[in-house]
BAFIVEX-132988 format. One record per residue (C-alpha): residue in three letters; chain; x, y, z. Coordinates in Angstrom, 2 decimals, always signed. Layout:
<recs>
(ALA A (X Y Z))
...
</recs>
This chain:
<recs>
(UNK A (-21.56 -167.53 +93.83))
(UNK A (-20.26 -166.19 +90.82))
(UNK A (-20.47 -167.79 +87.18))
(UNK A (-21.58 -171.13 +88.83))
(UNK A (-21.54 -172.22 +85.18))
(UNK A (-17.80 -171.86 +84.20))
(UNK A (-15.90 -174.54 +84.03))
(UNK A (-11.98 -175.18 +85.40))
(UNK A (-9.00 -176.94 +84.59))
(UNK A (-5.76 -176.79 +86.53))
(UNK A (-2.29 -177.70 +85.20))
(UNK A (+0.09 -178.24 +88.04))
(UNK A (+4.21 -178.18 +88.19))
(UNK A (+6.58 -178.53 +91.09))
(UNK A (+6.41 -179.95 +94.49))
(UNK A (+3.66 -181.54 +96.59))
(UNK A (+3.02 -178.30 +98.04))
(UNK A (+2.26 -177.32 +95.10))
(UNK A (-0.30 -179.97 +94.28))
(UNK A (-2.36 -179.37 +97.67))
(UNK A (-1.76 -175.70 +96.37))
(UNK A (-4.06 -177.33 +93.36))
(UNK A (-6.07 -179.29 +95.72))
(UNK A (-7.39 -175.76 +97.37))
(UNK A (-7.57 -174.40 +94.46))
(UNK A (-10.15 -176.57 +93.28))
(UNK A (-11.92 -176.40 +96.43))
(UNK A (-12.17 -172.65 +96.73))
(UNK A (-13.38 -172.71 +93.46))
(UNK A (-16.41 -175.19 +93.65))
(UNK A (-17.39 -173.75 +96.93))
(UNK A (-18.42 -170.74 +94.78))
(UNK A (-20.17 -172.93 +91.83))
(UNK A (-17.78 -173.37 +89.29))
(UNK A (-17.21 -176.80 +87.96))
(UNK A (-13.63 -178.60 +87.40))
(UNK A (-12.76 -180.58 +83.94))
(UNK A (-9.68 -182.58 +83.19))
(UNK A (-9.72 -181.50 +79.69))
(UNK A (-8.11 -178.16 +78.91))
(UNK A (-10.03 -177.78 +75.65))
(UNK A (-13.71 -178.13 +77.49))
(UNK A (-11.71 -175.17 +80.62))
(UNK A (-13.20 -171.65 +80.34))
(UNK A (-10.53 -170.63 +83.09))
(UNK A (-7.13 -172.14 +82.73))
(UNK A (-4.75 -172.06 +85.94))
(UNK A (-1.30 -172.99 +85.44))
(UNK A (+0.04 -173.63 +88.89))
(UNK A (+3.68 -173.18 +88.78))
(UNK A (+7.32 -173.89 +90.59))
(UNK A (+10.22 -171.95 +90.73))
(UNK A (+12.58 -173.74 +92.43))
(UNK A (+14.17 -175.46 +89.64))
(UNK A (+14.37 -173.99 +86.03))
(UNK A (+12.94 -176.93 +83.80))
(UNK A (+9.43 -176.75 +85.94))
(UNK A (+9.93 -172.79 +85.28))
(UNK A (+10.30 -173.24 +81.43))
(UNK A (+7.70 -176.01 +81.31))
(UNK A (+4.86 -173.82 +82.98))
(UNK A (+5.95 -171.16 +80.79))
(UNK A (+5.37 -172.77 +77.82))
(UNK A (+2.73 -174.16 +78.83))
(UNK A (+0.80 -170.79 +79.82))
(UNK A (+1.83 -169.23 +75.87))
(UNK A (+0.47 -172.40 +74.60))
(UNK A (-2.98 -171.66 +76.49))
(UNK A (-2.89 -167.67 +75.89))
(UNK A (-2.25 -168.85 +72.33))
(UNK A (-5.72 -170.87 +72.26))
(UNK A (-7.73 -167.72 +73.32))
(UNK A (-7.92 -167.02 +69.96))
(UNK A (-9.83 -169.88 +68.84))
(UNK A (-11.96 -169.70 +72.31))
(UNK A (-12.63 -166.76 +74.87))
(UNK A (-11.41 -168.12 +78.33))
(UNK A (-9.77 -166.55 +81.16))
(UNK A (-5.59 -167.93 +81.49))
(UNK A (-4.34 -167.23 +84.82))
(UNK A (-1.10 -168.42 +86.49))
(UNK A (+0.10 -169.05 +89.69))
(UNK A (+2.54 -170.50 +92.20))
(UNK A (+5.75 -169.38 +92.81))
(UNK A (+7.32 -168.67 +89.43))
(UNK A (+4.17 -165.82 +89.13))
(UNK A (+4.91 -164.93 +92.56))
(UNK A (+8.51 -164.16 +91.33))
(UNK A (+7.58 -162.39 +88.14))
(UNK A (+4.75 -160.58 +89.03))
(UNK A (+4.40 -157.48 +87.07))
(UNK A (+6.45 -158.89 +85.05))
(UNK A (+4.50 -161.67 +83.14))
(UNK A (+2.12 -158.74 +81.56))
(UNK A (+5.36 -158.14 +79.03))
(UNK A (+6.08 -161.51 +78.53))
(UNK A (+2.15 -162.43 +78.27))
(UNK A (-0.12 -159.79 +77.21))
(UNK A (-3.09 -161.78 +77.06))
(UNK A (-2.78 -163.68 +80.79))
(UNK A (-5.67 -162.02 +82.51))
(UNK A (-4.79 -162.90 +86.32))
(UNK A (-1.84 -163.86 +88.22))
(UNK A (-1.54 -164.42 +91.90))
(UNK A (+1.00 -166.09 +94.42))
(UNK A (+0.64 -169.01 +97.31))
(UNK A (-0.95 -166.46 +99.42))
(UNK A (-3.57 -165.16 +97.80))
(UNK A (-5.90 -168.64 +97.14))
(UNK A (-7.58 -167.48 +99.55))
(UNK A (-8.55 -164.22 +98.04))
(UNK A (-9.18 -166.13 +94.65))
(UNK A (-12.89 -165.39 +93.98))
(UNK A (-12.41 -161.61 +94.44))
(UNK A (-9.78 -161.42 +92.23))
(UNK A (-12.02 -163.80 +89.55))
(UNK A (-14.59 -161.87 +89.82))
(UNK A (-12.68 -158.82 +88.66))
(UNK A (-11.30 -160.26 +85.75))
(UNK A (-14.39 -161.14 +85.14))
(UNK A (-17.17 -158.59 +85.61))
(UNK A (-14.63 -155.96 +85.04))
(UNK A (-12.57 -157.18 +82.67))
(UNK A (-9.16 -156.24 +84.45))
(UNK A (-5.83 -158.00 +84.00))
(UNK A (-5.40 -158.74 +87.93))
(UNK A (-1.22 -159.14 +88.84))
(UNK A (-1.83 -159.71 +93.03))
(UNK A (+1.35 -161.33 +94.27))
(UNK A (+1.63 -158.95 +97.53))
(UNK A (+2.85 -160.73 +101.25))
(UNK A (-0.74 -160.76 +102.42))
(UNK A (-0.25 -163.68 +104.68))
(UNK A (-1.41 -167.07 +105.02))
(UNK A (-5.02 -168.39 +106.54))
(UNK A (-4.80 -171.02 +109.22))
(UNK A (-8.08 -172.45 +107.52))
(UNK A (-7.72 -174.12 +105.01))
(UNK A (-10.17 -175.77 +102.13))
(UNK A (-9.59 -178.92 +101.12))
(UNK A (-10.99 -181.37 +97.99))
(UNK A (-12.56 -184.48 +99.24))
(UNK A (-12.57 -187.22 +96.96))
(UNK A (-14.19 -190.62 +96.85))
(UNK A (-12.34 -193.28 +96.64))
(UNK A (-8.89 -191.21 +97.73))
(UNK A (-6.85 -193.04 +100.39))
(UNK A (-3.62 -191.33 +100.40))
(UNK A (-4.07 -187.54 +100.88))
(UNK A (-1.48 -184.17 +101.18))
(UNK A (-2.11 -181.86 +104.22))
(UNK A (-0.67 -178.72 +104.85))
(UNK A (+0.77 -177.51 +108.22))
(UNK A (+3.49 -175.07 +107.60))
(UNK A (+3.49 -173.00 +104.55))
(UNK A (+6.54 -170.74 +104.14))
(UNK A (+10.37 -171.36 +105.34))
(UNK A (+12.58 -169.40 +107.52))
(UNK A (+16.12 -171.45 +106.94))
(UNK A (+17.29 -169.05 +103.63))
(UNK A (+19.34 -172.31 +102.01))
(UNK A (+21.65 -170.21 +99.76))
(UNK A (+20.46 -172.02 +96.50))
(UNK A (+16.49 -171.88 +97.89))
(UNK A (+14.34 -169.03 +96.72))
(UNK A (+11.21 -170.91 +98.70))
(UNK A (+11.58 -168.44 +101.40))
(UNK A (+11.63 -165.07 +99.38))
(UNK A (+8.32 -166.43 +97.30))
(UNK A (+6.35 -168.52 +100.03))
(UNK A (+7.56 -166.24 +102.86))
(UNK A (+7.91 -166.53 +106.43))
(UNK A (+7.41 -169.57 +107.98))
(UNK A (+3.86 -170.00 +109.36))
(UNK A (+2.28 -173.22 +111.19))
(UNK A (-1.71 -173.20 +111.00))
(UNK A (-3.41 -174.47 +114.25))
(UNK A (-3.48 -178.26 +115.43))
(UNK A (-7.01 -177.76 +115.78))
(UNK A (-7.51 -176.78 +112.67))
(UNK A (-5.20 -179.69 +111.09))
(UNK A (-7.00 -182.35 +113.53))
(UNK A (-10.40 -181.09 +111.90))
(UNK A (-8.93 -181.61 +108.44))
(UNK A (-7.52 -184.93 +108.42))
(UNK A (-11.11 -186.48 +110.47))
(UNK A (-13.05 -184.88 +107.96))
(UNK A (-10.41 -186.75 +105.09))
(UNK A (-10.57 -189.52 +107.18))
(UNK A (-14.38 -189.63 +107.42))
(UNK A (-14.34 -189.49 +103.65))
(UNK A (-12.06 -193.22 +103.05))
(UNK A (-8.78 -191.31 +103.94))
(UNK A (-6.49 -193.97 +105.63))
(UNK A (-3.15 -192.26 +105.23))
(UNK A (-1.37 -188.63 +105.72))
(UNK A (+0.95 -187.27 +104.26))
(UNK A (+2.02 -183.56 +106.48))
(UNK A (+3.83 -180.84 +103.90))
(UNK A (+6.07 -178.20 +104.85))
(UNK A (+9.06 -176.71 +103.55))
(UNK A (+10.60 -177.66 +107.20))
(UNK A (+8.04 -180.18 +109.30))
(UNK A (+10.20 -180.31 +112.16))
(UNK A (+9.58 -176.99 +113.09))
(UNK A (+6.01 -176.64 +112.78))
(UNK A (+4.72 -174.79 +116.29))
(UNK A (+1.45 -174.07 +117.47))
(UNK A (+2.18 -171.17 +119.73))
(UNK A (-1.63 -170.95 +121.01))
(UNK A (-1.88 -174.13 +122.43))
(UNK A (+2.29 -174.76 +122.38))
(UNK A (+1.84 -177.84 +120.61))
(UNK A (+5.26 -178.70 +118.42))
(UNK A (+5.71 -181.60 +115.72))
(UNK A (+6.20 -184.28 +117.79))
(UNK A (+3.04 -183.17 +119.87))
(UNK A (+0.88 -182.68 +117.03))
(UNK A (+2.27 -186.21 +115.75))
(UNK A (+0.94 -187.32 +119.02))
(UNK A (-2.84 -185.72 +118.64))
(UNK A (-2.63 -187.37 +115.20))
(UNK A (-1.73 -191.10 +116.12))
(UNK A (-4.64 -190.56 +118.09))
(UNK A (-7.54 -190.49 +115.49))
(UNK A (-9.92 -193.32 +114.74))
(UNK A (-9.64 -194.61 +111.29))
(UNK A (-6.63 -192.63 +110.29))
(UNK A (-3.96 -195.69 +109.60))
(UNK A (-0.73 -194.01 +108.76))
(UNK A (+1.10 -190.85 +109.18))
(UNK A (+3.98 -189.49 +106.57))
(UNK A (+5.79 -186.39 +106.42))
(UNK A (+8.11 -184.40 +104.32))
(UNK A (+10.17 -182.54 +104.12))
(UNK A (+12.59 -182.61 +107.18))
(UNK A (+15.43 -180.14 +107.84))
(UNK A (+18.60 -182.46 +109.06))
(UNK A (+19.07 -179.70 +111.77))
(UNK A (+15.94 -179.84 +113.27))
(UNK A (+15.96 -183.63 +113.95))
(UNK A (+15.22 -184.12 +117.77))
(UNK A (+15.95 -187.10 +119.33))
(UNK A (+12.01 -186.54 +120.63))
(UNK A (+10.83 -187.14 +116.68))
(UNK A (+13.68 -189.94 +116.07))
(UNK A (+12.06 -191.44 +119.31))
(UNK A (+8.31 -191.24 +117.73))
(UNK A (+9.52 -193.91 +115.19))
(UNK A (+9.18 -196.48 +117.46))
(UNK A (+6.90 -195.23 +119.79))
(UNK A (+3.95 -194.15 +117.65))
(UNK A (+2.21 -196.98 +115.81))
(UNK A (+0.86 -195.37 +112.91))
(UNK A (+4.34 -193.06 +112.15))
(UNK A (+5.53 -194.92 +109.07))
(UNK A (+9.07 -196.00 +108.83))
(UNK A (+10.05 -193.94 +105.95))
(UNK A (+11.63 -189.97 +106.29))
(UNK A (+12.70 -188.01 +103.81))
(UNK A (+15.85 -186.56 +104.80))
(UNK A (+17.76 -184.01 +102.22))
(UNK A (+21.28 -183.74 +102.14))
(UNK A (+21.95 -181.59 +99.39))
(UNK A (+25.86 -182.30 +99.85))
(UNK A (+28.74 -184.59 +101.05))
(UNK A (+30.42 -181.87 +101.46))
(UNK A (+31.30 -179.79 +105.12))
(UNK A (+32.53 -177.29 +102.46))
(UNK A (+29.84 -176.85 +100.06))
(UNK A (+27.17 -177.34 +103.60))
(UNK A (+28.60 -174.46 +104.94))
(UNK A (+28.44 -172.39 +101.50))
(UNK A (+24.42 -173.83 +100.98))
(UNK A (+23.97 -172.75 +104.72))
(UNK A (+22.57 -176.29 +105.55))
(UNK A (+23.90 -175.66 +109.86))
(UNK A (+24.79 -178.87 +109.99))
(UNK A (+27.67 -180.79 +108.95))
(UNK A (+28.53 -183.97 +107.36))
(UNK A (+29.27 -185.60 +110.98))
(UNK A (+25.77 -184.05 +112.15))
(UNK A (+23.87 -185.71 +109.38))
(UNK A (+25.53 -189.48 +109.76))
(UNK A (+24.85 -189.02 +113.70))
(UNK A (+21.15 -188.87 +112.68))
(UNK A (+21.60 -191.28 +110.29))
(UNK A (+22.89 -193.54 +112.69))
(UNK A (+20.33 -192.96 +115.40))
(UNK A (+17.23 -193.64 +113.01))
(UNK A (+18.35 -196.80 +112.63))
(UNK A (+19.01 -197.74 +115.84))
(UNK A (+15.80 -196.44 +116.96))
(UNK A (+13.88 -198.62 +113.48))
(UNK A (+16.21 -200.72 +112.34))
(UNK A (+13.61 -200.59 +108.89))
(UNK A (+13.27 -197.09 +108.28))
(UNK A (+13.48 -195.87 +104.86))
(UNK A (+15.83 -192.89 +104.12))
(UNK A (+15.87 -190.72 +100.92))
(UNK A (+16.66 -187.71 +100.40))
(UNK A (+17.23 -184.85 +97.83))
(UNK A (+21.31 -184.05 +96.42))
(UNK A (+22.24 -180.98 +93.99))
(UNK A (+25.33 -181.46 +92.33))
(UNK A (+27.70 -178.71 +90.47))
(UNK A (+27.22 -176.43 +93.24))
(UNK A (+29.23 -173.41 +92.95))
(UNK A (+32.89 -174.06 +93.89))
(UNK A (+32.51 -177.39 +93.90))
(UNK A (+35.46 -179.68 +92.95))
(UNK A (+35.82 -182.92 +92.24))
(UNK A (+36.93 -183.64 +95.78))
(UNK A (+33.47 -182.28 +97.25))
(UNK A (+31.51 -184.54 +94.18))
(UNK A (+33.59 -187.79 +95.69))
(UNK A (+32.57 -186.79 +99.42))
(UNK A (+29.00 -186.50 +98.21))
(UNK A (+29.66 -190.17 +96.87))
(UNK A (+31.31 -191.55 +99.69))
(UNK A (+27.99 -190.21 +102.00))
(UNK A (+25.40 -191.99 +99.66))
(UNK A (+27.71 -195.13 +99.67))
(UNK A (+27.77 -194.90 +103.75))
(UNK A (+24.06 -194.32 +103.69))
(UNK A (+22.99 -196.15 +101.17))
(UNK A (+19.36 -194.41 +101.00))
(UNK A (+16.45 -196.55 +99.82))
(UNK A (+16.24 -194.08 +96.75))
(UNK A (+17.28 -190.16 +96.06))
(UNK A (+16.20 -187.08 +94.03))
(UNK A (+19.09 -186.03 +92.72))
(UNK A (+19.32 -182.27 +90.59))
(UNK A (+21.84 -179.87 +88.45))
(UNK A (+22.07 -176.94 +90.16))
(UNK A (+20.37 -173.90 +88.66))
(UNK A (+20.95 -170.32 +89.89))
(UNK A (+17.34 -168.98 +90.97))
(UNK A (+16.79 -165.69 +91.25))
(UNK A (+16.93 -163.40 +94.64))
(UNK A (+19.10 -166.19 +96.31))
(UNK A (+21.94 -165.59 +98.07))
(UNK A (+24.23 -167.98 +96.05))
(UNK A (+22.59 -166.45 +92.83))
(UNK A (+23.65 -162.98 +94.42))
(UNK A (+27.08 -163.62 +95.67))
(UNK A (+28.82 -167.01 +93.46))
(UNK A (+29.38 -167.89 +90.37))
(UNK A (+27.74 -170.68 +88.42))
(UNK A (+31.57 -172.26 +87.62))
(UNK A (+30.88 -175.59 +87.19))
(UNK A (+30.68 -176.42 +83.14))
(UNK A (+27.10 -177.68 +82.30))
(UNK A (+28.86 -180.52 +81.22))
(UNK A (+30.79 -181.28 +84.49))
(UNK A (+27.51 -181.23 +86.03))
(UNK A (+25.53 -183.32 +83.99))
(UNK A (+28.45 -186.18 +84.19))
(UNK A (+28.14 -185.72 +88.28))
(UNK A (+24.70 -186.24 +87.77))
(UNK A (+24.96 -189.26 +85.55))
(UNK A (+27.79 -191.04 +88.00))
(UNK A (+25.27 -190.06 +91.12))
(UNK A (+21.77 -190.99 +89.75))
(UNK A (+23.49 -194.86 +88.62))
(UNK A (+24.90 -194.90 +92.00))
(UNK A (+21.72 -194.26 +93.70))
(UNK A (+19.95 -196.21 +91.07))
(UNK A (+22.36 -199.56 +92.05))
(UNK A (+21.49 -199.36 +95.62))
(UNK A (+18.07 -198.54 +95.84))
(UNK A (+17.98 -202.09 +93.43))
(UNK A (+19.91 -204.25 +95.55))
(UNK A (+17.48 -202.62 +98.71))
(UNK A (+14.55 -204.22 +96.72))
(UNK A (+15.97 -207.12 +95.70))
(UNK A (+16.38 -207.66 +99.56))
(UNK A (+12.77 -207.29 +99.84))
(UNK A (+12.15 -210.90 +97.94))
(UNK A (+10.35 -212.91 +100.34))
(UNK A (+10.00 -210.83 +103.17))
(UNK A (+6.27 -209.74 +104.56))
(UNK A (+4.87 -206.28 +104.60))
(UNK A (+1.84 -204.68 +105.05))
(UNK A (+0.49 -202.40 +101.67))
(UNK A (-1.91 -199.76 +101.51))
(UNK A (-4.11 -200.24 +98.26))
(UNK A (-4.49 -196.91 +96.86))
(UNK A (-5.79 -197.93 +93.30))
(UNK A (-5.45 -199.42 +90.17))
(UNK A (-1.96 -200.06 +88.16))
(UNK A (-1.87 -197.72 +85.16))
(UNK A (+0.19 -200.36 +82.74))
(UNK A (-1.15 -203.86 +84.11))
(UNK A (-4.74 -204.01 +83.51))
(UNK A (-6.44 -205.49 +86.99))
(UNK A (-3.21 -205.79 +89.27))
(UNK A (-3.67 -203.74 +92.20))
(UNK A (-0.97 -201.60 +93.77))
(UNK A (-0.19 -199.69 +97.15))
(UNK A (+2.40 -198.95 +98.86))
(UNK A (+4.80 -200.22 +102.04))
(UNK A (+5.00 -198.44 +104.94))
(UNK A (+8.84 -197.85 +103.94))
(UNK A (+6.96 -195.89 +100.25))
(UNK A (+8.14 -198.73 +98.10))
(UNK A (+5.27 -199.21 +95.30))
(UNK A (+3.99 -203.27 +95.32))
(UNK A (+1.72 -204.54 +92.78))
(UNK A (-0.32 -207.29 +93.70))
(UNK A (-2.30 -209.27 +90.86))
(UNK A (-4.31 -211.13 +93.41))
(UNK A (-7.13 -210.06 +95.71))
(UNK A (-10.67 -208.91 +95.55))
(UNK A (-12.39 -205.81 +96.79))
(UNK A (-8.99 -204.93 +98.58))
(UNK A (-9.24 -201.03 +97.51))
(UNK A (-8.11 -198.36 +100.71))
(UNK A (-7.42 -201.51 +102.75))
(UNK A (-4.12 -202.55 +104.31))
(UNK A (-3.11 -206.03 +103.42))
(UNK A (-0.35 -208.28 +104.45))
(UNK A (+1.83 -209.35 +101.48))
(UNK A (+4.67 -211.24 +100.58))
(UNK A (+7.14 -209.69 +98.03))
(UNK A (+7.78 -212.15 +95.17))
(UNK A (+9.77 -209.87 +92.49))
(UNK A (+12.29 -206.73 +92.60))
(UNK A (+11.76 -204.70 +89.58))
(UNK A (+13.49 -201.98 +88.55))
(UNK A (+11.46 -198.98 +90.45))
(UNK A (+8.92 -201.29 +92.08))
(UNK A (+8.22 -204.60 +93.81))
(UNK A (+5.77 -207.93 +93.18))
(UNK A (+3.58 -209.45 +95.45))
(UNK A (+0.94 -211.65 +96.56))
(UNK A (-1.80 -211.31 +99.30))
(UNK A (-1.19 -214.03 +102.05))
(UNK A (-4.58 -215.32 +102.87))
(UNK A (-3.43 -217.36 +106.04))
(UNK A (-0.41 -219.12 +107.19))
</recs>
């Protein structure tokens, strides 16, 4: 162990890979002593764990790191950053930071105390961003009183999106063993865990090779666990959608009915430019067989608009596909060249800042107006609700969440914490829904 008595703090941006990212972090890091706070002033090490794929998370972990090298001043601690953006910059950040004293990419966590322990005891500025490959074993924070938990089983991404600089900073694709997984989730599961969520950049194509175990199998293995009460997963590649995983909606009782599903376009035209494979036609055809196969399955998904190239025409098709879909709810972004990326290499950002952020406006109140009338449809219906905690603004109202990922809060009930309860939905609000507990018909 090294400097058992230094104490942590980790300030995360980006995705939910990013947060397990955090999660292992934190785990590596007590395994060798040190102790985590969720105070930056009270942190001798400060790790700013940061995204790259869009440019506000960029700037905000950015700012965030000169704010913290700023502080050194007044106290002697040890700023590192990490994530993707450091993965990008590399070498880089020492001109742009000259007091940061380490910064390392997604695949080095596991190399994290040797590179501490060199800034450190040897007082080195450590930059270690190299492709050094991924472990299948992974650590992982255990928490009481945590029912909802992220877990890793394919880091990297071999699709090369034209907009997506995920693959050129997280690397090949690489699926960790189901063994391995299995052992993770009973051990969450042993600890209060009753749901899963699986990350990847692509889920659908997670492969074992050793034991030739695909998603669908290792879906399979998990359904299988005692205790474990509900599976999730994201995020899902449109072209990788087998009929065998639109099947396991209905077949496999703890598979929620919720998938997150990005489109990024309406548009064949702007599809084939983002080199999405799959075309408008593909993506309704799964749309279409979800729902025949769950007839209550949740859709979202994720849409950039202002694409290079892209006319109003290819805006109205995006549009028209939300309409026909009409997902439960939708991420929805301004596109922002990122570096090393082949649309960043090869087209021009074109679209006025201002065209885009009027797309964006006319999109998000689209979205926004469906995804309401969805919940007002919920009113009176039954569903069952995982209690994952406390609400933040409503002081002893409960809330949880469907199997479909809408958020309920429930005022009554006692000692109803990580259990699933049957509820009836009383009240749409704007992002959320009301219920009650019923006790007995």
């Amino acid at each position: 162990m090294i400097y058992k008595a230094m104490i942590f703090y980790i300030e995360t941006y980006g995705c939910q890979m990013n947060e397990r990212d955090s999660e292992e972090i934190a785990a590596t890091l007590k395994a060798e002593g040190f102790t985590e706070t969720d105070s930056p002033d009270k942190a001798d090490i400060i790790f700013v764990n940061t995204c790259s794929v869009r440019e506000k998370p960029s700037q905000k972990a950015l700012s965030a790191t000169g704010r913290y090298i700023k502080s050194k001043r007044q106290r002697n601690r040890i700023v590192a950053m990490c994530g993707c953006f450091a993965k990008q910059e590399g070498e880089r950040l020492k001109e742009r930071f000259e007091g940061i004293d380490l910064v390392f990419g997604p695949q080095q966590i596991k190399d994290l105390p040797s590179l501490l322990k060199r800034v450190i005891e040897n007082r080195e500025q450590v930059i270690d961003v190299s492709d050094s490959g991924y472990s299948s074993s992974e650590r992982c924070e255990i928490r009481e009183g945590v029912y909802s938990a992220f877990v890793n089983i394919t880091k990297g991404c071999n699709n090369f999106c034209s907009f997506c600089i995920v693959p050129y900073l997280r690397g090949r694709e690489f699926s960790r063993s189901v063994e391995d997984i299995i052992e993770e989730v009973k051990k969450r599961v042993s600890y209060g865990v009753k749901e899963i969520t699986l990350l990847g950049q692509n889920v659908n194509s997670y492969r074992d090779e050793k034991s030739n175990t695909d998603f669908v199998g290792l879906l399979e293995r998990l359904n299988e666990i005692e205790g474990l009460e509900r599976i999730r997963f994201t995020t899902s590649h449109p072209k990788d959608v087998s009929d065998r995983l639109i099947e396991s909606f209905s077949r496999l009782k703890k598979l929620c009915n919720h998938i997150h599903l990005p489109v990024q376009s309406g548009s064949n035209r702007i599809l084939n430019l983002m080199n999405r494979r799959y075309t408008r036609e593909d993506y309704l055809r799964i749309v279409e067989k979800l729902r025949l196969e769950r007839k209550d399955i949740a859709i979202t998904t994720d849409i950039i608009v202002g694409f290079p190239t892209e006319t109003d025409k290819d805006f109205e098709d995006t549009l028209n596909l939300v309409k026909e879909v009409e997902y439960d709810t939708a991420f929805s972004f301004k596109y922002s060249p990122r570096p090393l990326t082949k649309a960043f290499r090869e087209l021009k950002d074109d679209v006025p800042t201002k065209v885009k952020e009027e797309r964006l406006k006319v999109l998000q109140e689209l979205i926004e107006d469906i995804a309401q009338k969805k919940n007002r449809e919920m009113v009176g219906k039954r569903v069952d609700v995982l209690i994952e905690g406390y609400s933040r603004r409503v002081r002893n109202q409960y809330t949880g969440r469907t199997g479909c990922n809408r958020v309920v809060n429930i005022e009554n009930g006692d000692n109803i914490l990580g259990k699933v309860v049957n509820v009836r939905i009383t009240e749409a609000l704007k992002h959320s829904l009301k219920g009650e507990i019923i006790k007995g018909d």
